[in-house]
C-alpha positions as CSV (number, residue, x, y, z in Angstrom):
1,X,93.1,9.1,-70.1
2,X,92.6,7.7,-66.9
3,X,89.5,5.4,-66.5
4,X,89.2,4.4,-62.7
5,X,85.8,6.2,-62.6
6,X,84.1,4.9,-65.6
7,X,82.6,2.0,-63.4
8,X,80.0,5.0,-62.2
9,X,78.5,5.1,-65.5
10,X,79.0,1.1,-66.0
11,X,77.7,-0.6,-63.1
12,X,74.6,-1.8,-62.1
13,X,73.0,1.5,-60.5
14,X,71.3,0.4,-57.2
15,X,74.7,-1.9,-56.6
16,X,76.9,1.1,-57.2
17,X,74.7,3.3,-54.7
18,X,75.4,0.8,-52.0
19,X,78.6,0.2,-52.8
20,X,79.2,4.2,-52.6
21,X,77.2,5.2,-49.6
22,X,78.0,2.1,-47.3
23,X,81.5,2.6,-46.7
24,X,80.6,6.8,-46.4
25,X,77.7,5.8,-43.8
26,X,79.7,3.5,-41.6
27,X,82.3,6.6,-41.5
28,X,79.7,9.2,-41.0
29,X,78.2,7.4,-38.2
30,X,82.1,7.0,-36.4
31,X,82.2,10.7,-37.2
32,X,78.8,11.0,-35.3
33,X,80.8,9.2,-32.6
34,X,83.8,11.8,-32.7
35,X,81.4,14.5,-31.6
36,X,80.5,12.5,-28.7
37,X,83.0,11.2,-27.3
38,X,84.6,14.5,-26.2
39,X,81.5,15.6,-24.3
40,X,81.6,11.9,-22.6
41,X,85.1,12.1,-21.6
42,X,84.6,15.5,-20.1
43,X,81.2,14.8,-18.6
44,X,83.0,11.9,-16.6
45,X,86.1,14.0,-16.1
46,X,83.7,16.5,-14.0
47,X,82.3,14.2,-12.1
48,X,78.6,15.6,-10.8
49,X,78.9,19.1,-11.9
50,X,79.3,18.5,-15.4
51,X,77.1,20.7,-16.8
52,X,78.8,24.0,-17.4
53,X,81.9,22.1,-18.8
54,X,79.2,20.2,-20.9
55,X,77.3,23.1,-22.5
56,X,81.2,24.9,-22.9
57,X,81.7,22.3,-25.4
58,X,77.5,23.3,-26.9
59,X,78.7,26.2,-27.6
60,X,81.8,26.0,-29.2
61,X,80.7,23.5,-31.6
62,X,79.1,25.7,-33.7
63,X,82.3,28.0,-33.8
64,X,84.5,24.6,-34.6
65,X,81.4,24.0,-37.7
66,X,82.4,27.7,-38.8
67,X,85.5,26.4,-39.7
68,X,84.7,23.0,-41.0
69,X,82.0,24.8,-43.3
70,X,85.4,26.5,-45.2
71,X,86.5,22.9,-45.5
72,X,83.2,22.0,-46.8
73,X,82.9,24.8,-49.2
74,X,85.9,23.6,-50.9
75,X,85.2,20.2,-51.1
76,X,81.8,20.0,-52.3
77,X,82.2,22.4,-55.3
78,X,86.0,20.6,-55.9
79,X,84.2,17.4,-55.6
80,X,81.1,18.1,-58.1
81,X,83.5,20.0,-60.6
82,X,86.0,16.9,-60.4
83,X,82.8,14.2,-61.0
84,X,81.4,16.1,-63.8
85,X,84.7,16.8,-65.2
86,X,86.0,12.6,-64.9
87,X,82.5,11.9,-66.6
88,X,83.4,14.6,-69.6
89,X,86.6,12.8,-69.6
90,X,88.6,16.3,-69.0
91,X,91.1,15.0,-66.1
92,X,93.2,18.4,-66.9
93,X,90.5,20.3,-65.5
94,X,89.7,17.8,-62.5
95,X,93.6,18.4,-61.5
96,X,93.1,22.3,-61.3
97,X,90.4,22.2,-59.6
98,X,92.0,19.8,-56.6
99,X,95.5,21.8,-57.2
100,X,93.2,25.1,-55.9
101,X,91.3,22.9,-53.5
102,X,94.8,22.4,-51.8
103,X,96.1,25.9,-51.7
104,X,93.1,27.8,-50.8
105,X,92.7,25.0,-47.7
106,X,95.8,26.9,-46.4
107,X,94.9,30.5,-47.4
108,X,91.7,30.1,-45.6
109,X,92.8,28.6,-42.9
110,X,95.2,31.4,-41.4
111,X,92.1,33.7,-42.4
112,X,90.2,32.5,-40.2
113,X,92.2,31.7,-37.0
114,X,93.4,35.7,-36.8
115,X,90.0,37.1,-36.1
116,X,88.9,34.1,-34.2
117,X,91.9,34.1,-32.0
118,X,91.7,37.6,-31.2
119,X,88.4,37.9,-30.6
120,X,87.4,34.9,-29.1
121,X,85.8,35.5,-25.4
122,X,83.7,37.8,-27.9
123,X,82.7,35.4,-30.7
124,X,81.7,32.7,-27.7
125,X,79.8,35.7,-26.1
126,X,77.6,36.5,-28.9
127,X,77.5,32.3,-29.5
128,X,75.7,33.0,-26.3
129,X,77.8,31.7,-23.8
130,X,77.5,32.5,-20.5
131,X,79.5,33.6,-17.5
132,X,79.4,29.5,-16.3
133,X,80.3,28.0,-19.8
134,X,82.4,30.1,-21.1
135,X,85.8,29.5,-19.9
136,X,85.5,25.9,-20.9
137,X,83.9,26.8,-24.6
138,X,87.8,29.2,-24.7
139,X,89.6,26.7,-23.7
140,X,88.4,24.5,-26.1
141,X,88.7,26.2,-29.2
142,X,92.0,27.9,-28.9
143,X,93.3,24.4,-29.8
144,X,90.9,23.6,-32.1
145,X,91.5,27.2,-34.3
146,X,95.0,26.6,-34.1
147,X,94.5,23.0,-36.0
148,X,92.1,24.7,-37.8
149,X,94.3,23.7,-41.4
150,X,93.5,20.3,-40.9
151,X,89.9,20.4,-40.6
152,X,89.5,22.7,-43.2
153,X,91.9,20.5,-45.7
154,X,91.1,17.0,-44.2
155,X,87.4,17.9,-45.1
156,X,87.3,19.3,-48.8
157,X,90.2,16.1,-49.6
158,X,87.2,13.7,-48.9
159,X,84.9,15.1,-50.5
160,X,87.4,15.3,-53.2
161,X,88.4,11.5,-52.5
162,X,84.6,10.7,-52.8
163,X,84.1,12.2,-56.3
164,X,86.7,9.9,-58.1
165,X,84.0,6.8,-56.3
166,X,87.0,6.1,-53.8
167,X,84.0,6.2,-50.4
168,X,86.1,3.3,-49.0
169,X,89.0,5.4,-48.8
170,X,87.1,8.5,-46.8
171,X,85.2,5.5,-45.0
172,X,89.4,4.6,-43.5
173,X,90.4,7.7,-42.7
174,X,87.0,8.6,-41.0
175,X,87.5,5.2,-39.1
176,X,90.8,6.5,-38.5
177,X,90.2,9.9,-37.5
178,X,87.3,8.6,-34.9
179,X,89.4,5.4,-33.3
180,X,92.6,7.7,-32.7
181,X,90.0,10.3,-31.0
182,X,88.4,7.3,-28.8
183,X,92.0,6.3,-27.8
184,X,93.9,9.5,-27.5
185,X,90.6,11.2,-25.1
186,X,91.3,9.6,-22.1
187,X,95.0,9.9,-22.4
188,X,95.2,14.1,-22.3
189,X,91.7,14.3,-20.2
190,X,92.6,12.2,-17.4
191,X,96.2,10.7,-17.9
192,X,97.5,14.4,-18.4
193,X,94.8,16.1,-16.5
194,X,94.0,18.7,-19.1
195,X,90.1,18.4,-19.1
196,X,88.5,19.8,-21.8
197,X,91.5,21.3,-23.1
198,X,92.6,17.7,-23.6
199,X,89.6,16.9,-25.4
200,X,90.3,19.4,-28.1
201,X,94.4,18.5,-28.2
202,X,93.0,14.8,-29.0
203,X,90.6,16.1,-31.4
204,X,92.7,18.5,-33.4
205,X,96.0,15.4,-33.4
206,X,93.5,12.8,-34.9
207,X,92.2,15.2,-37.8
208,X,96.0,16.0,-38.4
209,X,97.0,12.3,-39.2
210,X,94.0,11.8,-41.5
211,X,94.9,15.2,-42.9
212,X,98.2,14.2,-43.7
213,X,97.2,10.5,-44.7
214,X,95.3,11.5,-47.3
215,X,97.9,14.2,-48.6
216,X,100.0,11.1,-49.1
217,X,97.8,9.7,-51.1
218,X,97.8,11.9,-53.7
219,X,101.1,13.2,-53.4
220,X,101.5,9.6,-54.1
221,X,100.0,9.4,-57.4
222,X,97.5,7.0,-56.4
223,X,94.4,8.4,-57.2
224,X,92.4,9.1,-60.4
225,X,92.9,13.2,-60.2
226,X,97.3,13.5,-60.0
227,X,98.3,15.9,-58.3
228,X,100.3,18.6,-60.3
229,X,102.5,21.1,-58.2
230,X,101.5,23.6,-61.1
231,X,97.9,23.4,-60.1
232,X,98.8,24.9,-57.1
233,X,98.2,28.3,-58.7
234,X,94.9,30.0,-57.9
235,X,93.2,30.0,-61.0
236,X,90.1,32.8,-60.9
237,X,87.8,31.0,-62.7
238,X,88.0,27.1,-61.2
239,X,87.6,29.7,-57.6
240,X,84.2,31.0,-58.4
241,X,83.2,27.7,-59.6
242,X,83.8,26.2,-56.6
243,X,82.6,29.1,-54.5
244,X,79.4,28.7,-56.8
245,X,78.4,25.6,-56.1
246,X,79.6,25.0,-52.7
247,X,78.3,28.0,-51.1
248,X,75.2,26.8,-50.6
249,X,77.3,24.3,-48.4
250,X,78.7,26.7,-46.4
251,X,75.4,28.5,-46.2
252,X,74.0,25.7,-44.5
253,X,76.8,25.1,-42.2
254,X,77.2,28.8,-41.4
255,X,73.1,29.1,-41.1
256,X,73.5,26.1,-38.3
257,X,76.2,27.8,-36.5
258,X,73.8,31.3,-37.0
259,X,70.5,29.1,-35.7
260,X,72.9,28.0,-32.4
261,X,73.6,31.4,-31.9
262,X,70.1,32.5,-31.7
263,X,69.1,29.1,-29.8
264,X,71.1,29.6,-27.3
265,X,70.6,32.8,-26.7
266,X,67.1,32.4,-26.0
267,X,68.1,29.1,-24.3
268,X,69.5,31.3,-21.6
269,X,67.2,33.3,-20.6
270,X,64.3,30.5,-20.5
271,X,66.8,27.9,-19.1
272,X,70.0,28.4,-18.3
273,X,73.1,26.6,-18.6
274,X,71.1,23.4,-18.3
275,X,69.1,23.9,-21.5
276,X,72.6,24.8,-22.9
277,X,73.7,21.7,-22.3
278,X,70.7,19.5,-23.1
279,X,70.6,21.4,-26.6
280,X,74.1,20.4,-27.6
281,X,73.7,16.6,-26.3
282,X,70.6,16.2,-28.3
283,X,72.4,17.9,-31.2
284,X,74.9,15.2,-30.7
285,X,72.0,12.2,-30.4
286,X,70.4,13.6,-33.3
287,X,73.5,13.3,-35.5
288,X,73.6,9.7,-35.1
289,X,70.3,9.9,-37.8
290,X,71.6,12.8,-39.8
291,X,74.7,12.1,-40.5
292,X,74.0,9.1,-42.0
293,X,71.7,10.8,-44.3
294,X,74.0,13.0,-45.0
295,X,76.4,10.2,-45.8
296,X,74.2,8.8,-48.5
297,X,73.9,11.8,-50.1
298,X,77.9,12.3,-50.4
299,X,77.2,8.8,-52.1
300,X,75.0,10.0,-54.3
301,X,77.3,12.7,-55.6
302,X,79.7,11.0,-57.5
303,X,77.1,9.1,-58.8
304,X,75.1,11.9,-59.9
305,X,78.2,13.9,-61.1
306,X,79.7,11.7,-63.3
307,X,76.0,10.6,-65.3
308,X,75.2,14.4,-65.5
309,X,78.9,14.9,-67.2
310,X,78.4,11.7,-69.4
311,X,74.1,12.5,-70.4
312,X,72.9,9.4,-68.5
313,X,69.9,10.9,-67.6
314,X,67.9,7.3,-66.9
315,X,70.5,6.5,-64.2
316,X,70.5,9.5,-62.3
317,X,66.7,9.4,-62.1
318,X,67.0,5.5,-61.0
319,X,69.9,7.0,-58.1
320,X,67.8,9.6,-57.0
321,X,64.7,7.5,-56.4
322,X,66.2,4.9,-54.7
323,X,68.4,7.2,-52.1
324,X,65.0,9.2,-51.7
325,X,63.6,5.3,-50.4
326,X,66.9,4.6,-48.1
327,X,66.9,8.0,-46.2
328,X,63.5,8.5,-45.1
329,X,63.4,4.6,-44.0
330,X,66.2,5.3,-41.7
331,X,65.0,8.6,-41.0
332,X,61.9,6.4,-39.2
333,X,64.1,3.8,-37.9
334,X,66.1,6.7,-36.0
335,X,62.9,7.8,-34.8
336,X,61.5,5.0,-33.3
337,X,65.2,4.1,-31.5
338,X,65.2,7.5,-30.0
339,X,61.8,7.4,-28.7
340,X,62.2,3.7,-27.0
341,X,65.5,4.7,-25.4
342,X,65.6,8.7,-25.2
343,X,66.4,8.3,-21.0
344,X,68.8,5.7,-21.5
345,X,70.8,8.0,-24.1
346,X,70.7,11.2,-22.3
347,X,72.0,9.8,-18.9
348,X,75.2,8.4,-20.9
349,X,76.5,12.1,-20.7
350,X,74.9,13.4,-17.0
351,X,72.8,12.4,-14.1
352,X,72.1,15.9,-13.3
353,X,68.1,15.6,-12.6
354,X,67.3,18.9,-14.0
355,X,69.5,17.9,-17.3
356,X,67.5,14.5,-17.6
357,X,64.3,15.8,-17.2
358,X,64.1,18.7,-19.4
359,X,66.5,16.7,-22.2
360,X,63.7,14.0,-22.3
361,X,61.3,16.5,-23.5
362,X,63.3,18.3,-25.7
363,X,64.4,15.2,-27.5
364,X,61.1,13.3,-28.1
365,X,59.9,16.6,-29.5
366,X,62.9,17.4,-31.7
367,X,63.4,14.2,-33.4
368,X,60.0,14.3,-34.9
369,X,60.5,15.7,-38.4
370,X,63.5,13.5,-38.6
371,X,62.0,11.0,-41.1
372,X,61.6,13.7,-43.8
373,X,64.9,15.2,-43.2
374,X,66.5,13.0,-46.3
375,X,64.5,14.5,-49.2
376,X,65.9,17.8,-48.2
377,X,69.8,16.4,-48.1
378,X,69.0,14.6,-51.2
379,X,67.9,17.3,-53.6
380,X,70.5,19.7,-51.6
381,X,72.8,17.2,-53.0
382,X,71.9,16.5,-56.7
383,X,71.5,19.8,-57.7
384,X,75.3,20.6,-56.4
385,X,76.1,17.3,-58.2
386,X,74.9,18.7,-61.7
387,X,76.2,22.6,-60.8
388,X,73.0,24.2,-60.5
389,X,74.1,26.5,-57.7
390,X,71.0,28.8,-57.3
391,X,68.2,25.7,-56.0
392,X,71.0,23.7,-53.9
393,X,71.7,27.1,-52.1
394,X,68.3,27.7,-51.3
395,X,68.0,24.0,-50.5
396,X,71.0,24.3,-48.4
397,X,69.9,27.3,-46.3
398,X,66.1,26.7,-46.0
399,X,66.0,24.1,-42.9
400,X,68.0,25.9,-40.7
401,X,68.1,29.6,-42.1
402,X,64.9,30.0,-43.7
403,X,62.3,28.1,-41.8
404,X,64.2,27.1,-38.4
405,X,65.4,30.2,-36.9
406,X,61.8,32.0,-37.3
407,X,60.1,29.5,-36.2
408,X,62.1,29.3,-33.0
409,X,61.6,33.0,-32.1
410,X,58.2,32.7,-32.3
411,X,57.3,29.3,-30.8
412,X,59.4,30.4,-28.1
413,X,57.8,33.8,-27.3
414,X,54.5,31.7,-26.9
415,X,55.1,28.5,-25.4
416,X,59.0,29.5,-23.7
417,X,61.2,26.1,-24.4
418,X,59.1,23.4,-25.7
419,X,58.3,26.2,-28.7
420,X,61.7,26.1,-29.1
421,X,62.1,22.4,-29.2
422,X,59.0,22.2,-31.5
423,X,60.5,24.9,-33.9
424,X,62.8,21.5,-35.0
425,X,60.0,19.2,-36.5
426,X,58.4,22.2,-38.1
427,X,61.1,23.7,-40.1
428,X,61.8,20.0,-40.9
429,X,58.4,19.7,-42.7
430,X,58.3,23.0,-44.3
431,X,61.8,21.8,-46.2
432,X,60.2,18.8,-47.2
433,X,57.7,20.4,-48.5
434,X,60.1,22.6,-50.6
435,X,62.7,20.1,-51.4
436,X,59.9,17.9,-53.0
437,X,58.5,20.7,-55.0
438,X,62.1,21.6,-56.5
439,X,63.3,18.0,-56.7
440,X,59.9,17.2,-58.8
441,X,60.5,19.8,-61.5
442,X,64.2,18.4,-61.8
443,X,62.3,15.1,-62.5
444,X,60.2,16.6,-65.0
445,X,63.3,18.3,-66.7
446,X,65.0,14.7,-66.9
447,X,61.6,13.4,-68.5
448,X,61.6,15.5,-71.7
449,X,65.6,14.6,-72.0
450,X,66.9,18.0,-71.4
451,X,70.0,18.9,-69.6
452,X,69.5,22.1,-67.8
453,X,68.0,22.4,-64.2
454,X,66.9,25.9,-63.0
């Protein structure tokens, strides 16, 4: 029986959070970079008149998070499976469940790039892209569908990575992923002229070397789940165990793509292409706080996981609490940055007056809820960490689904687009509010020593 992962029911628990998050933090926060640094390269390739090519790439990031979110599906219910399973000491069920992982990564991936690629003007259309954007947003994707196996598989393998503990590992190929996208940018946007189809050929070559990278390193044998060519099988049940827990996953990534479609629909009737383009750059600003959060939480998975498998109750408690502290301090820290040097970050991308003037606005109203943006990632989290599929879905969709997209319709029928910019902070504090009341009862559940979490 293999024990590489018993350290995550050994080890001092506040050490072991560190240890976990740290290295997936630093990674998230290069990944945070990899969505910029397209829309800088292109912004400089266009010179002046930027903007449509700049809200092109707005709007077909939520189509390129579409397809991630298939990654993501996989990889969080692999990866919470896989803990829990390592904790039970059952590796011949971890090894199923990353045999599936593998082969439904390539079923799902040629389902999705048929529809997309036929219908694509019309997918970017209802996305909400208009007559100025949109042949930038098409030429942008068709690349990035076509790679669309390696985001889908380079995604669920590190969440799977980061459920055997190995966060330095996804921490590399993150670092790997980003610095190959920082280098290879420039060379097909200006070196080969290609714009922003350039942009997307550098983005969709640097997930393919991690992709493969990481195949190799389980092909090799050298991680605590071996990979078994028998695995490769579906297997019904280990499918809607995975689709159980990680749809609320996909929920939420689908729900943002579904909030971006109604945002910027609204966007362009109250303000154009601009506020097209000063959504998706504050988006990107923005991810430089939430991704890190985000980052903790895949920390706390393993973590959480492998105690729930093994009935250490005390140390998923002590986890919880002291994730809970960490994410809503940096939450406030992100804040504060943005507010001091909100001009200075928008003007990196544009100098377009109109741009800088409305994105000043709609960031310093945005960010506002940021600081209690953790507690919801944290229980979304640790409820997928111990299976309980019903609260993390509802977790999982309620920011974006539940409480952002109504709130935008109506702030923004009554005060046009600083209702829509204030519809952020809101739905941020109505999750909190909900988060806390379903983490709470967890807590209370933990307290009497019992194991199951409605």
């Amino acid at each position: 029986m293999d024990e590489k992962s018993d350290f995550l029911g050994k080890d001092n628990v506040r050490k072991l959070l560190f240890k976990l998050s740290t290295p997936i933090i630093i990674g998230m926060m290069v990944q945070a970079l990899y969505n910029v640094v397209d829309t800088f390269f292109v912004g400089m390739a266009y010179g002046e008149d930027n903007v449509p090519a700049i809200g092109g790439l707005s709007i077909a990031f939520p189509v390129q998070m579409i397809i991630i979110a298939f990654g993501i599906v996989l990889g969080t219910g692999g990866s919470s499976i896989i803990s829990r399973a390592l904790g039970a000491r059952n590796n011949e069920k971890a090894e199923k469940v990353m045999g599936n992982v593998f082969s439904l990564s390539f079923f799902l991936s040629i389902l999705i790039a048929v529809p997309c690629l036929l219908y694509l003007e019309s997918i970017l259309k209802i996305f909400g892209a208009t007559d100025g954007v949109l042949p930038y947003a098409r030429d942008y994707l068709k690349y990035v569908i076509l790679g669309g196996i390696f985001f889908v598989f380079g995604v669920a393998i590190q969440n799977i990575v980061r459920s055997e503990g190995n966060s330095r590992l996804a921490m590399n190929s993150m670092l790997l992923g980003g610095g190959l996208n920082i280098i290879l940018d420039p060379v097909f946007i200006f070196v080969y002229g290609l714009g922003v189809e350039g942009a997307a050929i550098a983005t969709v070559l640097s997930q393919a070397v991690v992709s493969l990278w990481l195949l190799l390193y389980y092909l090799k044998g050298k991680g605590t789940v071996h990979f078994r060519s028998h695995t490769l099988k579906p297997d019904s049940e280990v499918i809607k165990e995975i689709g159980a827990i990680g749809t609320g996953s996909f929920i939420m990534e689908c729900s943002s793509s579904f909030m971006m479609i109604v945002l910027y629909n609204i966007l362009a009737i109250y303000g154009g292409d601009v506020a097209i383009a000063v959504l998706g750059i504050v988006m990107k600003i923005i991810s430089f706080i939430f991704l890190p959060l985000l980052g903790m939480g895949f920390g706390l998975q393993p973590l959480v996981g492998f105690n729930y498998g093994a009935k250490k109750y005390d140390r998923i408690v002590e986890a919880v609490k002291m994730s809970l502290l960490i994410v809503t301090a940096f939450g406030l820290f992100g804040l504060l940055v943005i507010y001091f040097f909100a001009e200075k970050l928008l003007i990196i991308f544009s100098t377009n007056p109109e741009y800088l003037q409305m994105g000043k606005t709609a960031l310093m109203i945005m960010v506002l809820g940021t600081p209690l943006i953790g507690l919801n990632i944290v229980a979304s989290i640790f409820f997928q960490a111990v299976g309980r599929a019903k609260p993390a879905f509802i977790l999982s969709i309620s920011r974006q689904l539940l409480f952002l997209i109504p709130s935008v319709v109506i702030l923004s029928r009554c005060y046009g687009l600083n209702g829509a910019w204030a519809a952020f902070p809101v739905s941020d504090l109505l999750a909190f509010i909900l988060s806390g009341f379903l983490l709470f009862r967890a807590y209370k559940v933990f307290e009497k020593g019992k194991t199951y979490i409605s």
